[in-house]
VEXDREN-2710 file (C-alpha; in Angstrom, 1 decimal):
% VEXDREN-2710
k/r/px/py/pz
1/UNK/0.0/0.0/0.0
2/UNK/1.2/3.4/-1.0
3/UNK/2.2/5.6/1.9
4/UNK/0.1/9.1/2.9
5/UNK/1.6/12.2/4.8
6/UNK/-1.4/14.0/7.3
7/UNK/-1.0/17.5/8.1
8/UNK/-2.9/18.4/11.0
9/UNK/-2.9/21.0/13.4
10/UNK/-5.5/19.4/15.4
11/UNK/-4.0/15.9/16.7
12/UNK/-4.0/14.5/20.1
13/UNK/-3.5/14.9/23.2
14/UNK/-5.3/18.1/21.6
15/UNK/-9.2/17.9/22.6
16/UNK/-11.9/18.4/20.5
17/UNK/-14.0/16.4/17.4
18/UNK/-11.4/16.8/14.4
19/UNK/-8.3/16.1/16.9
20/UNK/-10.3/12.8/17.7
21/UNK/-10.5/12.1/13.9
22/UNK/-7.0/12.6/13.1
23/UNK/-6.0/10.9/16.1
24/UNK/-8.2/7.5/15.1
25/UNK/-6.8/8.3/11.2
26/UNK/-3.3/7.4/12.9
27/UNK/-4.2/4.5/14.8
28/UNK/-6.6/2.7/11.8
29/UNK/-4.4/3.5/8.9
30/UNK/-2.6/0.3/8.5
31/UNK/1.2/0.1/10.4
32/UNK/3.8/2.2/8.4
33/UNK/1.1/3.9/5.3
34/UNK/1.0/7.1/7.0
35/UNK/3.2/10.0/8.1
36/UNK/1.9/12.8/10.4
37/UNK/3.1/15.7/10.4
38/UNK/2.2/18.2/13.4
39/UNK/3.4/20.8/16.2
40/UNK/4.2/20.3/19.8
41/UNK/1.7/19.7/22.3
42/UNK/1.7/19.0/26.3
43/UNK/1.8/15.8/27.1
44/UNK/2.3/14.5/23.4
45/UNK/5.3/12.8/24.4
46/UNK/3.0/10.1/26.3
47/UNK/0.6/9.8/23.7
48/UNK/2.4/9.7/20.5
49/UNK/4.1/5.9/20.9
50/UNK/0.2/4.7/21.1
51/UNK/0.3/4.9/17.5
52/UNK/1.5/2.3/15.0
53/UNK/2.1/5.2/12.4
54/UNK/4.9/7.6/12.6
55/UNK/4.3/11.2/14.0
56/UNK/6.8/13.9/13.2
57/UNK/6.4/16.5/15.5
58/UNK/8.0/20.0/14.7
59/UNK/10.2/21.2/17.3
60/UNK/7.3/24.1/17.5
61/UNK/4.0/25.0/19.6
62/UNK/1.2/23.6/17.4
63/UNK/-0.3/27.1/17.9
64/UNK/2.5/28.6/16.4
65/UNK/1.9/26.3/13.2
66/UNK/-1.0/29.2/12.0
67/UNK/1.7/32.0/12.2
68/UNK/3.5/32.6/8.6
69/UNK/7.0/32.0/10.8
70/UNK/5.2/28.1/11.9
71/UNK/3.8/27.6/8.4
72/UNK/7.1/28.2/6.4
73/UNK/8.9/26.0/8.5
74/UNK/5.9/23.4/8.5
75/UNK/6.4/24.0/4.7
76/UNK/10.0/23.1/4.7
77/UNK/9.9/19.9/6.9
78/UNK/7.2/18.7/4.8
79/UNK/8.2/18.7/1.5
80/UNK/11.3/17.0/3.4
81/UNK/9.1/14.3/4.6
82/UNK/7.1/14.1/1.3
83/UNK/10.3/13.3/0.2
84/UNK/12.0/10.9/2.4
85/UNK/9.0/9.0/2.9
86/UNK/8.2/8.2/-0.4
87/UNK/4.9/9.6/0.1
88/UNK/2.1/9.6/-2.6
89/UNK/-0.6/12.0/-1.5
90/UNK/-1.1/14.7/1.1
91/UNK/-4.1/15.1/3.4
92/UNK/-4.8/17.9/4.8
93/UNK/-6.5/17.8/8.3
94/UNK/-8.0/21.5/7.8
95/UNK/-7.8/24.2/5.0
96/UNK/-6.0/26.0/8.0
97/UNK/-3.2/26.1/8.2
98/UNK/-2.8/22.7/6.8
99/UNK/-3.4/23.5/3.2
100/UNK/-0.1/25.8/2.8
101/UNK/2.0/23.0/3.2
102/UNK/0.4/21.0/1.0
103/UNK/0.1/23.6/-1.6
104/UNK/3.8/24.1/-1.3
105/UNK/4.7/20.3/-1.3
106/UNK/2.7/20.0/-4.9
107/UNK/4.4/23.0/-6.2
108/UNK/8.0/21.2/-5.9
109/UNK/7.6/17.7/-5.4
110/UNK/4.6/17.1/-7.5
111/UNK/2.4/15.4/-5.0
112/UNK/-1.6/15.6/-4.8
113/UNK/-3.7/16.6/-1.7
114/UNK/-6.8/16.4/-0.5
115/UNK/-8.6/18.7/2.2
116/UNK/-10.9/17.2/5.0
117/UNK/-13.8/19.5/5.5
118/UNK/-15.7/19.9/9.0
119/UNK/-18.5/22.4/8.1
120/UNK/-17.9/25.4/10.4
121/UNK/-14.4/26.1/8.7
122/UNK/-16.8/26.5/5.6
123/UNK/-18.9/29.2/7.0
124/UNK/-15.5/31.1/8.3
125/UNK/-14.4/30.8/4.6
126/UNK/-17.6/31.7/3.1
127/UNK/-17.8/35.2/5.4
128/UNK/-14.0/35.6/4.4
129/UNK/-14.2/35.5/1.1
130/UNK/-17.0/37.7/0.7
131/UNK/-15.0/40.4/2.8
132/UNK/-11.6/40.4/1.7
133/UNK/-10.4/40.0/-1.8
134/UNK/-6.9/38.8/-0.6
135/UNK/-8.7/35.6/0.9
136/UNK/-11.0/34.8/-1.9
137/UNK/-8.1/34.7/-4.2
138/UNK/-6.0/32.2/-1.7
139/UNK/-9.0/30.5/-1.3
140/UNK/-9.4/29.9/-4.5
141/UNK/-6.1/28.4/-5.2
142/UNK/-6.0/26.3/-1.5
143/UNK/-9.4/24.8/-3.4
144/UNK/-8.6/24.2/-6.9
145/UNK/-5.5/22.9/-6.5
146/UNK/-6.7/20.2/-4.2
147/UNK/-7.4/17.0/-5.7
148/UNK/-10.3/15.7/-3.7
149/UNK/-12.7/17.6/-1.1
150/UNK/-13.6/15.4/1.7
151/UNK/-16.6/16.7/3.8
152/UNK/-18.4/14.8/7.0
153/UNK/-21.9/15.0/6.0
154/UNK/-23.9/16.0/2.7
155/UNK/-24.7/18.8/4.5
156/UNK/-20.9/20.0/4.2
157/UNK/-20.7/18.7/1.2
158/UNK/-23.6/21.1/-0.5
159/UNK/-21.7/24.1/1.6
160/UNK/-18.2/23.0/0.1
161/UNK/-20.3/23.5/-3.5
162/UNK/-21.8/26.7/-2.6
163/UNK/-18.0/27.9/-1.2
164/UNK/-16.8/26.7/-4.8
165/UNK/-19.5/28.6/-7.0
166/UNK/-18.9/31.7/-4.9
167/UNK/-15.0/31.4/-5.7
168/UNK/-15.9/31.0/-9.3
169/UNK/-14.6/27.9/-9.4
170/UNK/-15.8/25.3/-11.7
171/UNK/-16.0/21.9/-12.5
172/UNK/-15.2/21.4/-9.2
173/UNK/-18.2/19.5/-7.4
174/UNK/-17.2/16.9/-8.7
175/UNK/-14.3/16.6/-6.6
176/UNK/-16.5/16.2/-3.1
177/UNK/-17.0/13.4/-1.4
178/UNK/-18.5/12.3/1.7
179/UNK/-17.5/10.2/4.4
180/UNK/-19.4/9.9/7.5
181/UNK/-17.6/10.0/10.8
182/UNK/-17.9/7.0/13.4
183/UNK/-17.2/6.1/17.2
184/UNK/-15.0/3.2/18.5
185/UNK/-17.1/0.1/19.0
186/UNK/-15.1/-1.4/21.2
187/UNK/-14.6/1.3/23.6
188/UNK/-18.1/2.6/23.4
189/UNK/-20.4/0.2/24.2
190/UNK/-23.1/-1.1/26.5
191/UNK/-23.3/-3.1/29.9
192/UNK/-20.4/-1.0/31.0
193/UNK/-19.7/-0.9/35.3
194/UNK/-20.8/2.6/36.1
195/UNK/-20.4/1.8/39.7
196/UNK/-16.8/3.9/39.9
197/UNK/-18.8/7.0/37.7
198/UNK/-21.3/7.4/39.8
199/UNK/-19.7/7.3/43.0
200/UNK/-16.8/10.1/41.7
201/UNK/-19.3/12.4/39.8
202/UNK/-22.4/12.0/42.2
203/UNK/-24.7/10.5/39.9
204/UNK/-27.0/8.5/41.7
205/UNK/-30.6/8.5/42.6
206/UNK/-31.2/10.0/39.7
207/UNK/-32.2/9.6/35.8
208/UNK/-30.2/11.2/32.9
209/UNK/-30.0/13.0/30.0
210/UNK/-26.5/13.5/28.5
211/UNK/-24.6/16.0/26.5
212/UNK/-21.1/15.9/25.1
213/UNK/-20.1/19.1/23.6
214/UNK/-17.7/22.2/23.7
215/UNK/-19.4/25.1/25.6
216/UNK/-20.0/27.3/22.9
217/UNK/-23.4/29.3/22.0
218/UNK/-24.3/27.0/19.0
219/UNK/-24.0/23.6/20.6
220/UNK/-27.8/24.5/22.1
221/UNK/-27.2/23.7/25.6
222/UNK/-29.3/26.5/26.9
223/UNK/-32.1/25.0/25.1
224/UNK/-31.7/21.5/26.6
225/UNK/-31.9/23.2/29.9
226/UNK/-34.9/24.9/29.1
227/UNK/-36.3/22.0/28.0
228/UNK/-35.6/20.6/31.5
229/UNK/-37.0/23.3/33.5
230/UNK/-40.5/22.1/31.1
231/UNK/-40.8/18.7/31.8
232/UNK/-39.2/18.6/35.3
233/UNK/-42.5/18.8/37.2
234/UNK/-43.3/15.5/35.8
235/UNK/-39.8/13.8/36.2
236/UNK/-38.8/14.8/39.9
237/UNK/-35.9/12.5/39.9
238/UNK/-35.0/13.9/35.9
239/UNK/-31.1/15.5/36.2
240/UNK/-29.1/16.7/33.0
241/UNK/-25.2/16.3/32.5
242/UNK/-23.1/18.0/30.5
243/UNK/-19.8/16.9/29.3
244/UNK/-17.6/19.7/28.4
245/UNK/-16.1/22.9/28.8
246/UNK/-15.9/26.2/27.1
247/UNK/-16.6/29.9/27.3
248/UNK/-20.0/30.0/27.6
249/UNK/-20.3/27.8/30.7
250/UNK/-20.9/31.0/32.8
251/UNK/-23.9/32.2/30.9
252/UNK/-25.7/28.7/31.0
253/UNK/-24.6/28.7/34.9
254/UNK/-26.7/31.8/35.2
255/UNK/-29.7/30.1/32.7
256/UNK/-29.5/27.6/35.3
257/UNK/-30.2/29.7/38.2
258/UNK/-32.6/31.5/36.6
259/UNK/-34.9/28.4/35.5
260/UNK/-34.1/27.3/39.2
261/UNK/-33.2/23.9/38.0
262/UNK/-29.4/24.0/39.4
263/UNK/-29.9/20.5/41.8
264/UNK/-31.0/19.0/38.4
265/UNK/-27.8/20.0/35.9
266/UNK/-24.1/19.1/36.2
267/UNK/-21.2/20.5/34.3
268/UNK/-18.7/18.0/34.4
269/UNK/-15.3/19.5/32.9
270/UNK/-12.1/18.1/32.8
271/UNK/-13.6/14.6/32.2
272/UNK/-10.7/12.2/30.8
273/UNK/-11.3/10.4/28.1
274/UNK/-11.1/7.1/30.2
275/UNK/-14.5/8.4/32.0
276/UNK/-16.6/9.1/28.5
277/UNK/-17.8/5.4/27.8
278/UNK/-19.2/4.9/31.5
279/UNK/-20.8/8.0/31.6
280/UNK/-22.5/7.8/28.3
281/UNK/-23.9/3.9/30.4
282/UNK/-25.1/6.4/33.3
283/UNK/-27.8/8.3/30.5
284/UNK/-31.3/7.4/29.2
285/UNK/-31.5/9.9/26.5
286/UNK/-28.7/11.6/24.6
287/UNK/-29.2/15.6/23.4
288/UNK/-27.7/17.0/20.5
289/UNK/-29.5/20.5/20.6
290/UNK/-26.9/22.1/18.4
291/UNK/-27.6/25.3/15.7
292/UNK/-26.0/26.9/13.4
293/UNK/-24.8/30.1/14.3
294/UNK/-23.0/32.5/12.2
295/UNK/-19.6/30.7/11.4
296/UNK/-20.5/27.7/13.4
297/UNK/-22.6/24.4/13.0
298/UNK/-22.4/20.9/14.0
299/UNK/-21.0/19.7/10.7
300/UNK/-21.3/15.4/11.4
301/UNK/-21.5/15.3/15.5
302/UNK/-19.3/12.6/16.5
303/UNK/-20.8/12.5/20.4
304/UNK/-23.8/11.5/18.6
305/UNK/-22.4/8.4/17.0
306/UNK/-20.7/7.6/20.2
307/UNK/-24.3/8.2/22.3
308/UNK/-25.5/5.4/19.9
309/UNK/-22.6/3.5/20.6
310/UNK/-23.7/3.1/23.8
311/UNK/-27.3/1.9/22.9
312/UNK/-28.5/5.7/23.9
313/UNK/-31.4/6.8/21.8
314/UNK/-30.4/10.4/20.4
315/UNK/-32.5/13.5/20.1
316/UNK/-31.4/16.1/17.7
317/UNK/-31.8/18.7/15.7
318/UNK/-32.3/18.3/12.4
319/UNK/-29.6/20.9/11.7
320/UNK/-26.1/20.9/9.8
321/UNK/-25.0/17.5/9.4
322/UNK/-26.7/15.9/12.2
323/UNK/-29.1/14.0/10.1
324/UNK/-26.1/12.0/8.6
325/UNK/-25.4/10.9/12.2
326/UNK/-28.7/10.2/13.6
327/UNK/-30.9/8.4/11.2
328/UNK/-34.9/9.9/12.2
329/UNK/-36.9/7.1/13.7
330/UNK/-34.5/4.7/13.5
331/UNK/-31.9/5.7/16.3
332/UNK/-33.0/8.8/17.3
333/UNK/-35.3/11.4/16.7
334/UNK/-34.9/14.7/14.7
335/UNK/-36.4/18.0/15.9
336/UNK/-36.7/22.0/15.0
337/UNK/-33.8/23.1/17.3
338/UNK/-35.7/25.9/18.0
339/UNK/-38.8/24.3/18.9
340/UNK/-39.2/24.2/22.8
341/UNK/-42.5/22.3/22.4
342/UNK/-42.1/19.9/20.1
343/UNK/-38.5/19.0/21.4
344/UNK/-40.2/18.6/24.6
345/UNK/-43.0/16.3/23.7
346/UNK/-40.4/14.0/22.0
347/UNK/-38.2/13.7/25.0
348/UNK/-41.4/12.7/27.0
349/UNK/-42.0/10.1/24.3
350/UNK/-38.6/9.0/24.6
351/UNK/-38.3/8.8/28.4
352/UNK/-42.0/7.6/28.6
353/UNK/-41.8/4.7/26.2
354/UNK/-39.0/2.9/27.4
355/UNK/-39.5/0.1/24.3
356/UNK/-39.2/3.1/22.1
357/UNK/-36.2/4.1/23.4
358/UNK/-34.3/0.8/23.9
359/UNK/-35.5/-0.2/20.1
360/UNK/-33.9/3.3/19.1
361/UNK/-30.6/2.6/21.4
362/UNK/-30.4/-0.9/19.9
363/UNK/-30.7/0.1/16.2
364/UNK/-28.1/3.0/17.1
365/UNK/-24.9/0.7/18.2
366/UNK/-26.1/-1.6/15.5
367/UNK/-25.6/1.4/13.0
368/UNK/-22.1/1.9/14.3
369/UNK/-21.0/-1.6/13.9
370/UNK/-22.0/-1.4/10.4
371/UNK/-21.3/1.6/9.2
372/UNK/-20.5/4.9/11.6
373/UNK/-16.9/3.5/13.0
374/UNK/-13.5/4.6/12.5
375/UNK/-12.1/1.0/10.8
376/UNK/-14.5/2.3/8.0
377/UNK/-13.7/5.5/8.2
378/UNK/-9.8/5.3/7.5
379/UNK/-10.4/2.4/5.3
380/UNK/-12.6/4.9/3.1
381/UNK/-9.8/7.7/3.0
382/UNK/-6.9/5.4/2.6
383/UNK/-8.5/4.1/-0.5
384/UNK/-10.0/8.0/-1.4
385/UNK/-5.8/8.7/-1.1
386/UNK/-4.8/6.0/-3.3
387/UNK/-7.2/6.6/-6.3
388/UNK/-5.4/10.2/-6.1
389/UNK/-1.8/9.6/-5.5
390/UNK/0.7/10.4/-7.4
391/UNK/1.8/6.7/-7.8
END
């Protein structure tokens, strides 16, 4: 098999949804097809021997990999990899900064890339472009040069082609794809011991509804708490947990107080990843609330995949590329975001009818198995790489 180079900014021990994709990208690829190329990060030195594929870290801050100091040296030791690796094709974990490298390796070695797309880096684009010429015309080039555009939903996918058609750029849409994002089956399952969750987060004596997201304005957290502060008079022992951290954990602590629900909700932050599959076990009913704001969206929603996983049934709204992850009727349900009623009544439903839900939870982790995992996942772009490498 022909070997791949990934350059990512976003790469673990890095949080977040895309630093989890690279990160299962290295570990899935087979041993010895793929190269990663990325900055320093705390503690990477403990994590990057996990991997059976080589990382190259630079001897920079990844942060400093977005400066035009970090991406001219990134530039450099990449085409040096490109070349002492034997490499065939370039991907390109975000446009950026990961796409000037890989512009610069095809320049001078001759090398294709490809760009993964995530959805919200679409609707930064899209406002860029529209404001500065300077950006639409680098843009442009990042995008037509690339040899395949691989986006997370279809959602992402049609915004990719609107990006394109605003650029000018044609005969391009033929170059998307899609590939669906997944969970780990093995590590996020059912029947799991919660026993030592419970105990260290206080979860007991209560039933939950879960949450795994960044707290930020879009990911609709405030209206999953309103929702809670509705149906709590009929669910005394009903609690909500949140998974997460972020900037906007302040405001939804004041929502909180203010819908007098605060013995209900719990903001776990600084959860390690070891923790995630036994607390997914400790919920009835997964929410994925999120909206798109501005120059964010949920463009796939891998905590969705992982909810289902876990035999959760998901309730979602149907916005951005969450109905590529939650399949309506099937393993979840799919709402108006916006909708306090109606997203309401369905989580009644859903905590009501506990056939319903366990039929939904059941079809979920079934879906994963078959389809929404990572082994498929890097399976589909190692083969999307070799149909477009240089070899």
């Amino acid at each position: 098999m022909s070997k791949q180079l990934l350059l990512v900014y976003d790469f673990p021990p890095m949080g977040g949804g895309i630093a989890r994709w690279m990160g299962e990208l290295a570990r899935r690829f087979p041993p010895g097809t793929l190269v990663i190329s990325t900055g320093q990060y705390p503690g990477s030195a403990a994590t990057d021997p996990q991997f059976p594929n080589q990382v190259d870290r630079l001897p920079v801050a990844a942060r400093r990999l977005r400066t035009v100091q970090g991406t001219v040296r990134w530039s450099r030791r990449a085409v040096a990899l490109a070349r002492s690796c034997q490499v065939e094709f370039v991907w390109c974990g975000n446009i950026k900064p990961g796409a000037y490298p890989a512009r610069w390796i095809r320049s001078r070695v001759g090398i294709p890339y490809g760009l993964m797309l995530h959805g919200g880096d679409l609707l930064i684009l899209r406002n860029q472009v529209r404001h500065s010429w300077a950006k639409r015309k680098t843009a442009a080039v990042l995008l037509r040069s690339a040899s395949v555009l691989v986006t997370n939903s279809l959602w992402t996918a049609n915004l990719c082609r609107a990006v394109l058609d605003d650029l000018g750029i044609s005969g391009r849409a033929d170059a998307v794809r899609t590939v669906a994002l997944g969970a780990d089956p093995k590590l996020f399952r059912t029947g799991l011991d919660q026993t030592e969750v419970r105990a260290r987060y206080k979860l007991d004596g209560r039933r939950w509804l879960l949450s795994v997201a960044r707290l930020t304005e879009h990911k609709g957290i405030d209206t999953a708490l309103r929702v809670l502060a509705r149906v709590a008079g009929d669910y005394p022992d009903l609690g909500y947990m949140v998974i997460g951290s972020g900037n906007d954990l302040a405001r939804l602590n004041g929502l909180v107080s203010e819908l007098g629900i605060a013995d209900r909700v719990k903001f776990l932050v600084d959860v390690p990843d070891r923790d995630l599959a036994p607390l997914y076990n400790c919920a009835e009913v997964y929410l994925g609330l999120s909206r798109v704001m501005n120059e964010r969206a949920e463009g796939f929603g891998i905590s969705l995949v992982e909810a289902s996983a876990c035999g959760l049934p998901v309730l979602a709204s149907r916005t951005g590329g969450i109905p590529d992850a939650v399949r309506d009727g099937e393993t979840g349900l799919l709402v108006d975001g916006d909708q306090l009623e109606q997203i309401s009544g369905s989580l009644r439903v859903l905590l009501d009818d506990r056939t319903l839900a366990r039929r939904l939870g059941e079809a979920g982790r079934r879906a994963v198995e078959g389809h929404y995992n990572w082994d498929r996942v890097a399976a589909d772009l190692a083969r999307i790489g070799q149909e477009h490498g240089k070899g």
